[in-house]
N, CA, C and O of each residue as an XYZ file, in Angstrom:
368
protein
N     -20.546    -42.209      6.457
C     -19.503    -41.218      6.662
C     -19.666    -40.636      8.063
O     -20.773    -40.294      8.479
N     -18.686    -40.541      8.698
C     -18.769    -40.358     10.484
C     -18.742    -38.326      9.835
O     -18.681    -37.635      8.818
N     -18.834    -38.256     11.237
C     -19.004    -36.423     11.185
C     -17.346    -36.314     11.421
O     -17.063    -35.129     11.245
N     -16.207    -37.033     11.730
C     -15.165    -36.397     11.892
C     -14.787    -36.715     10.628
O     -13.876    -35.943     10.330
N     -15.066    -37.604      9.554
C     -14.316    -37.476      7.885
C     -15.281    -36.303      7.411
O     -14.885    -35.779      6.370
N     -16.426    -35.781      7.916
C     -17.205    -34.786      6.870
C     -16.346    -33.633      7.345
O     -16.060    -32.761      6.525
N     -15.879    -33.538      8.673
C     -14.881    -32.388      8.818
C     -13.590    -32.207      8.207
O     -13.087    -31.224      7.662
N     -13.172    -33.357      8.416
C     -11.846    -33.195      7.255
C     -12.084    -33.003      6.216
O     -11.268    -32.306      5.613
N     -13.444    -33.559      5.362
C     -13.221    -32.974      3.852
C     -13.679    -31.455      3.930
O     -13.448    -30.668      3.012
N     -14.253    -31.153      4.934
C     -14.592    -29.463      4.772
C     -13.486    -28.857      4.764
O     -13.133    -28.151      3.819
N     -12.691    -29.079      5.970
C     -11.681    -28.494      6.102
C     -10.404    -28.332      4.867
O      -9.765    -27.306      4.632
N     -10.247    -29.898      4.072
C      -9.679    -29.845      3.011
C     -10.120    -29.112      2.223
O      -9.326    -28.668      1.393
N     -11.601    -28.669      2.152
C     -11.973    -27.977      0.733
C     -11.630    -26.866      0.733
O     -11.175    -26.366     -0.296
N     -11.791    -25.916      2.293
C     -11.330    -24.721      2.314
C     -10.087    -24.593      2.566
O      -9.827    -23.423      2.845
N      -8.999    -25.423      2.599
C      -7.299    -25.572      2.324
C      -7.063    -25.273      0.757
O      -6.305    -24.415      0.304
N      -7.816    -26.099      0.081
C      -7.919    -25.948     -1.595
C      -8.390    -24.478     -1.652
O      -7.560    -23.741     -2.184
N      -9.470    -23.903     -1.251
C      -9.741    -22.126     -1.639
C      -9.255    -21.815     -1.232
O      -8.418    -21.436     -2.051
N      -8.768    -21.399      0.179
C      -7.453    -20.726      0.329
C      -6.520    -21.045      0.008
O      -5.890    -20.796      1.035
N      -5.682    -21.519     -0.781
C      -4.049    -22.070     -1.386
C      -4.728    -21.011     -2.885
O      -4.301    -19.856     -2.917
N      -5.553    -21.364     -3.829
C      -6.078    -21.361     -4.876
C      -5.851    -19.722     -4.720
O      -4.950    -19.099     -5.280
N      -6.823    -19.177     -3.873
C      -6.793    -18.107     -3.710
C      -5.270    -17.067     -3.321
O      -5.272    -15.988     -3.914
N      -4.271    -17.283     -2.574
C      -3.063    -17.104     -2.110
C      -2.294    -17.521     -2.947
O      -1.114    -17.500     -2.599
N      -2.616    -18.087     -4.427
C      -1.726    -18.084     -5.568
C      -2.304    -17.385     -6.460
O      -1.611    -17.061     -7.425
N      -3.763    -16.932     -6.417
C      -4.016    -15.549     -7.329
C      -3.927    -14.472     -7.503
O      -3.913    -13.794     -8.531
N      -3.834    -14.164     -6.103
C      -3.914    -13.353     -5.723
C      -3.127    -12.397     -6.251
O      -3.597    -11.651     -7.110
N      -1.739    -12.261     -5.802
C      -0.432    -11.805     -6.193
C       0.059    -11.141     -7.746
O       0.796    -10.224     -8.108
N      -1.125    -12.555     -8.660
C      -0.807    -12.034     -9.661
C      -1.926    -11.135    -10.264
O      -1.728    -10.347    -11.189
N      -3.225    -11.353     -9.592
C      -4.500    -10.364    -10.063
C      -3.748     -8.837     -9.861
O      -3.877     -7.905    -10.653
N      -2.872     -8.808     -8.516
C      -3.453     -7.460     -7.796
C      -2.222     -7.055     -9.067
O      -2.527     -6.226     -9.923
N      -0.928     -7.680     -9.082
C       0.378     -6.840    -10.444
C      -0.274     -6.735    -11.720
O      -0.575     -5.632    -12.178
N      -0.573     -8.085    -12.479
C      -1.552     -7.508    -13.566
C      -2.895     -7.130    -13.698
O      -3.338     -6.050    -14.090
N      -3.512     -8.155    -13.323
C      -5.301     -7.971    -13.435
C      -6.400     -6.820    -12.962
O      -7.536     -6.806    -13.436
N      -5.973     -5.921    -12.044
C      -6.710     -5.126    -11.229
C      -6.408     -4.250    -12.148
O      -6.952     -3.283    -11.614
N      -6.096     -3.956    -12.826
C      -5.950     -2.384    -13.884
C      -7.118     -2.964    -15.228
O      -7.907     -2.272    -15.871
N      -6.840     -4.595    -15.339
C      -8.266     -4.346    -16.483
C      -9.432     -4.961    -15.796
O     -10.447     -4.958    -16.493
N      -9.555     -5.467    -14.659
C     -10.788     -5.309    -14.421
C     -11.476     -3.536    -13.816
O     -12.559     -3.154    -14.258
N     -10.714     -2.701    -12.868
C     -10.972     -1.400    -12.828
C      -9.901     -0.356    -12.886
O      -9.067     -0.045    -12.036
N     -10.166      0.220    -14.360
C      -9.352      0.740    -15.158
C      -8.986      2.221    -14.112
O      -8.242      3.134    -14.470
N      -9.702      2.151    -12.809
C      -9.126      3.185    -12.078
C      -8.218      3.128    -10.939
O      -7.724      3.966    -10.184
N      -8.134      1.276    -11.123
C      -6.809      1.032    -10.499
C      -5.516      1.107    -10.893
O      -4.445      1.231    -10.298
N      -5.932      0.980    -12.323
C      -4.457      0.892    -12.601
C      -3.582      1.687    -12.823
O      -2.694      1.506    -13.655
N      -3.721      2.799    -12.027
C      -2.367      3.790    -11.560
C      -2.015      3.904     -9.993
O      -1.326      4.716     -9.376
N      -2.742      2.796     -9.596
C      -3.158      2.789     -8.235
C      -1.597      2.552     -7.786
O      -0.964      1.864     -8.588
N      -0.663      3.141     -6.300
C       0.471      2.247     -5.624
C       0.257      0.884     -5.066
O      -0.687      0.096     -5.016
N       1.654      0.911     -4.615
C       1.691     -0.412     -3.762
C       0.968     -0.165     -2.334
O       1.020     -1.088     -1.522
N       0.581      0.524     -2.132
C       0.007      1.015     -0.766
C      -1.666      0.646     -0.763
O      -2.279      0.537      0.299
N      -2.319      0.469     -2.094
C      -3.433      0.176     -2.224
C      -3.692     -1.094     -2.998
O      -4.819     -1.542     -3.207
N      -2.454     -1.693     -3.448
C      -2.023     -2.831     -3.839
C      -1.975     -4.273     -2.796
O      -2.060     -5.472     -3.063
N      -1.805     -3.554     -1.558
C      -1.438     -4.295     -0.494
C      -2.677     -4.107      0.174
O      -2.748     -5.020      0.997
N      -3.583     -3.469      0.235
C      -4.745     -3.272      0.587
C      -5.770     -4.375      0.232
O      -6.264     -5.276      0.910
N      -5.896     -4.070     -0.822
C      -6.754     -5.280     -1.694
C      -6.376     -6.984     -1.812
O      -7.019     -7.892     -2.337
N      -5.053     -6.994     -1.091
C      -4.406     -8.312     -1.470
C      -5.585     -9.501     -0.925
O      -6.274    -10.302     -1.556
N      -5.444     -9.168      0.714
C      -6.673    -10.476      1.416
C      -7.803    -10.619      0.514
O      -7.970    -11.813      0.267
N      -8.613     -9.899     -0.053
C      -9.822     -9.374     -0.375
C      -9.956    -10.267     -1.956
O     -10.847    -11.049     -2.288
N      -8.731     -9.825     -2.750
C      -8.570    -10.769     -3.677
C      -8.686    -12.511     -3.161
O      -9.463    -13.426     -3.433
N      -7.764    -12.407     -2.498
C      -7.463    -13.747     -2.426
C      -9.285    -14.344     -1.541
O      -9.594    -15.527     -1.690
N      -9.745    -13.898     -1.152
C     -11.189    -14.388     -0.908
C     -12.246    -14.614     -1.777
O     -13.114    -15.485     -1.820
N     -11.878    -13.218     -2.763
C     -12.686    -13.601     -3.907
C     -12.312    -13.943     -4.859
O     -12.856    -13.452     -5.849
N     -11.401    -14.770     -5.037
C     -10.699    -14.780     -6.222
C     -11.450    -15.394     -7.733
O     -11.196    -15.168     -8.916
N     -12.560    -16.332     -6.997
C     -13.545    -16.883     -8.378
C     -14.047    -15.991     -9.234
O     -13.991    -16.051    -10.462
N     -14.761    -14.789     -8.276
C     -15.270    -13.777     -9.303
C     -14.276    -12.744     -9.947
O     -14.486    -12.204    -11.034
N     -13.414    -12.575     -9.336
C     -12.085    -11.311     -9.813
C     -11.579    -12.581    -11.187
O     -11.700    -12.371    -12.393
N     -11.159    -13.535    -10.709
C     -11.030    -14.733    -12.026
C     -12.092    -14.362    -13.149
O     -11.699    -13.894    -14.218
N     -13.252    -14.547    -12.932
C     -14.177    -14.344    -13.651
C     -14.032    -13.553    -14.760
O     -13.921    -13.775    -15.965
N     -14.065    -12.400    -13.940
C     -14.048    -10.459    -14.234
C     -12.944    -10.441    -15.284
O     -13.064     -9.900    -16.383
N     -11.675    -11.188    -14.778
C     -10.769    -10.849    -15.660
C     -10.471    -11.818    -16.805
O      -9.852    -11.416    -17.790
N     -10.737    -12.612    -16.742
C     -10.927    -13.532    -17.765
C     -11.865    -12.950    -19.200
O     -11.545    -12.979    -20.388
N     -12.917    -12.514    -18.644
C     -14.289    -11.939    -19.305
C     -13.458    -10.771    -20.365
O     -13.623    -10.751    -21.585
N     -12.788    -10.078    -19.803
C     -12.209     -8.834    -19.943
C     -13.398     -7.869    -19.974
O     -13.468     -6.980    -20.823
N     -14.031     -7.998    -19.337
C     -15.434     -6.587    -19.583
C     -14.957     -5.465    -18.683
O     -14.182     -5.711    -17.760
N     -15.424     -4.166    -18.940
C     -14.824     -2.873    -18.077
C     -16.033     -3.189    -17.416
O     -17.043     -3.705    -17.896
N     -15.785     -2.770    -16.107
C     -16.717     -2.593    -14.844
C     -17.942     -1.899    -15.421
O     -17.990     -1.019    -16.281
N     -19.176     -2.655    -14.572
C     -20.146     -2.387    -14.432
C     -20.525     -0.615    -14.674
O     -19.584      0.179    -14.696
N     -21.967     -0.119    -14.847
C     -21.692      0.826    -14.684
C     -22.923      1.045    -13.405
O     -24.028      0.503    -13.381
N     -22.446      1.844    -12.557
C     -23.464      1.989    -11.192
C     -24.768      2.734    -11.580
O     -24.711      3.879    -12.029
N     -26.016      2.040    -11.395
C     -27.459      2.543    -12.051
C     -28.228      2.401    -10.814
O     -28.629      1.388    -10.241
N     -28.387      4.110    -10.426
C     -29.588      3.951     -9.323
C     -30.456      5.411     -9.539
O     -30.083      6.266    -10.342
N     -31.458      5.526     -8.841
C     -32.280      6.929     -9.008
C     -31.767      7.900     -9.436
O     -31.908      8.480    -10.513
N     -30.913      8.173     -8.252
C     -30.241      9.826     -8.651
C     -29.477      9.852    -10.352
O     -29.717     10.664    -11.246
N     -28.529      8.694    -10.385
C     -27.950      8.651    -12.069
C     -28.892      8.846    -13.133
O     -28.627      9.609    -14.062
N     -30.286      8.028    -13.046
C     -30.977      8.257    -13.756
C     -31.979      8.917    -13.919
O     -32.785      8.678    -14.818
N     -32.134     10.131    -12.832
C     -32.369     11.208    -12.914
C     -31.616     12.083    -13.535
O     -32.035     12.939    -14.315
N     -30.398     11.892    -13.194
C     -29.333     13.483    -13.867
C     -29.407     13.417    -15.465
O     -29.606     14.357    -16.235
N     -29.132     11.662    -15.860
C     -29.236     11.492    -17.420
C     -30.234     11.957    -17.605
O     -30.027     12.871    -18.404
N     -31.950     11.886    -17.204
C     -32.659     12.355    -17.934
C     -33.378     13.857    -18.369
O     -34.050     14.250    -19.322
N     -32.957     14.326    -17.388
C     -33.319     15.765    -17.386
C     -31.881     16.717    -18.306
O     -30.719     16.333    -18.171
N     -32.118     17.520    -18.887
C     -31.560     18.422    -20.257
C     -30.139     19.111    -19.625
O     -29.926     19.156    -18.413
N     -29.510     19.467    -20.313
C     -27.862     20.112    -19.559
C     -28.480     21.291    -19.094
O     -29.453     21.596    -19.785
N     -28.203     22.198    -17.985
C     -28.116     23.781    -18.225
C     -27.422     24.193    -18.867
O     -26.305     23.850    -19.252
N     -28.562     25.655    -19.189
C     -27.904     26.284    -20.587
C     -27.959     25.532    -21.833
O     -27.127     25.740    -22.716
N     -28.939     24.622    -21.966
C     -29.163     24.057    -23.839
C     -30.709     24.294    -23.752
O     -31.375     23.593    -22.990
N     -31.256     25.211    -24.473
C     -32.610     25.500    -24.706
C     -32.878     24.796    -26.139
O     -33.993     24.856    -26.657
């Protein structure tokens, strides 16, 4: 295989993710982005259009995400699990 067919198939492969992606896109950001983060979905078109490139780059894992139907992660670092563990004020 010469190095100018290994370029064309690279190049074809990333023609295939980007097309793939630029047909998911569109429809993640109208339906899908409200059940993968349920705090998008009152989100406008102004932040709709924001996210569009971003989808379409990632579209394997947003595929993923929404396929799965799982609600987003929940963010776990020191400070969170500090606040959970220590008692409310005011409960003796």
């Amino acid at each position: 295989m010469s190095i100018v067919r290994a370029a064309e198939v690279v190049v074809l492969l990333c023609t295939v993710y980007i097309a793939c992606g630029l047909v998911f896109a569109p429809f993640f950001v109208w339906r899908g982005v409200g059940r993968v983060d349920p705090a998008a979905k009152s989100a406008g078109l102004g932040f709709r259009l924001i996210v569009l490139p971003g989808v379409a780059a990632l579209w394997p894992a947003l595929l993923r995400r929404w396929l799965a139907g799982r609600p987003p992660a929940a963010e776990r670092n020191a400070h969170r699990d500090a606040a959970s563990a220590r008692p409310a004020r005011g409960s003796r």
